[in-house]
N, C-alpha and C positions, 0 to 999 in steps of 0.2 A: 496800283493799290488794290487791293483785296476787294474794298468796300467798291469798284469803279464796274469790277467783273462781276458782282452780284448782280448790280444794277443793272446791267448789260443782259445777265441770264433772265432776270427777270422780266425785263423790255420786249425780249426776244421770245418768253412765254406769250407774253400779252398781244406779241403779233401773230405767235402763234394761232391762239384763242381766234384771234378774229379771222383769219384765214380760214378755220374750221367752220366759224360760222356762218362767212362768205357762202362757203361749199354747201352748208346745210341750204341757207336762202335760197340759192340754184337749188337746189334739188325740190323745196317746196315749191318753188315757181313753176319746175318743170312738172312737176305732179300733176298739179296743179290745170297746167294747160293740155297736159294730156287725158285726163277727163273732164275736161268740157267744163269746166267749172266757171260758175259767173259772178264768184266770191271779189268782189272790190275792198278786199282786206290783204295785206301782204306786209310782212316784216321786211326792217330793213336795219342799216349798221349807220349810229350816228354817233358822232364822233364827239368828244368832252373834251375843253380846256387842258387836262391833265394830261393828255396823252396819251388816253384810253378809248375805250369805246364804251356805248349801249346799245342793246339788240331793245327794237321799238317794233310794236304793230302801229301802219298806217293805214289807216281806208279813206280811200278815193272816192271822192263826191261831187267830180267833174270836172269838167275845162273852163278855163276864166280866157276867152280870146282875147281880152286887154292886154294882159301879161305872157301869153300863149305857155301858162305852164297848170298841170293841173292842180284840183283844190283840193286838200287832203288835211285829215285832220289826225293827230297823232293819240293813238287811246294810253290813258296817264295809267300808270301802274300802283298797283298798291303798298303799304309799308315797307314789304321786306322785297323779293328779285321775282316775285310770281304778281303777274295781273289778276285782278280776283277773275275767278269764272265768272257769274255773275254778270261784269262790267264786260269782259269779252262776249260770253254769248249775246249780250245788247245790241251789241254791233253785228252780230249774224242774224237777225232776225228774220232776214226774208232768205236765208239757206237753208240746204239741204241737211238734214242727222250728219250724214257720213262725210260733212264739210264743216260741221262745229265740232263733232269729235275730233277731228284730224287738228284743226285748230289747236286744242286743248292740250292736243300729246306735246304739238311740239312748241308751245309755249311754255309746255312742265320741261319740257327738254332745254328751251332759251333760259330757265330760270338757274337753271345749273350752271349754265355759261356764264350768266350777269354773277353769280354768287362769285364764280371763280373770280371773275374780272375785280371785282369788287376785291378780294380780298388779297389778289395780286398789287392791284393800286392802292391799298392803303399801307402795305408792306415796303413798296417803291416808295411812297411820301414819307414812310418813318425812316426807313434807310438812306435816302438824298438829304433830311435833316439833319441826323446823325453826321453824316458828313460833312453838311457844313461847317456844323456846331465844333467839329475837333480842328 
């Protein structure tokens, strides 16, 4: 059926996207440890019921030896697919300029991906509807 191979194209966008974003995460990780940076904030790829993803900043704010896993708090996002500045630079407080900027670019860069994603999966839930529904 027609409508089975959209879905499929479209699933296979959406793995796309997070592969890409996979790629970005390493490279800010790598960046990252290659100038010495002591930034306890780091994006990561979390995964949605739907079958999608969300790209999240976490910052690290220890180790719990009870659980041996560390304690990290996720920074909430604002209405639309960008965190405000603001609420992100809060979390940088004690970095350096050239570590909040850095920050900044490529959370403006995450927020293009969350848009994509976003508008990939609500295209995939209209189109698996429609399918049922016939």
């Amino acid at each position: 059926m027609v409508l089975d191979g959209i879905v499929e194209r479209l699933e296979g966008e959406v793995e796309s996207l997070k592969d890409q974003a996979a790629r970005k995460i390493r490279e800010i990780v790598a960046y990252l440890a290659r100038r010495d940076s002591g930034l306890r904030l780091r994006p990561r790829i979390k995964g949605n019921k739907s079958g999608t993803f969300s790209l999240v900043w976490v910052r690290y704010l220890g180790y719990d030896p009870a659980t041996r896993s560390p304690l990290k708090q996720e920074i909430p996002r604002g209405r639309g697919h960008l965190i405000p500045r603001a609420t992100l630079l809060s979390h940088l407080e004690d970095s350096e300029p050239w570590e909040q900027e850095f920050v900044w670019e490529k959370e403006q860069e995450f927020a293009e991906i969350r848009e994509q994603v976003s508008l990939l999966s609500q295209a995939l839930a209209a189109l698996k509807q429609y399918a049922k529904a016939r």
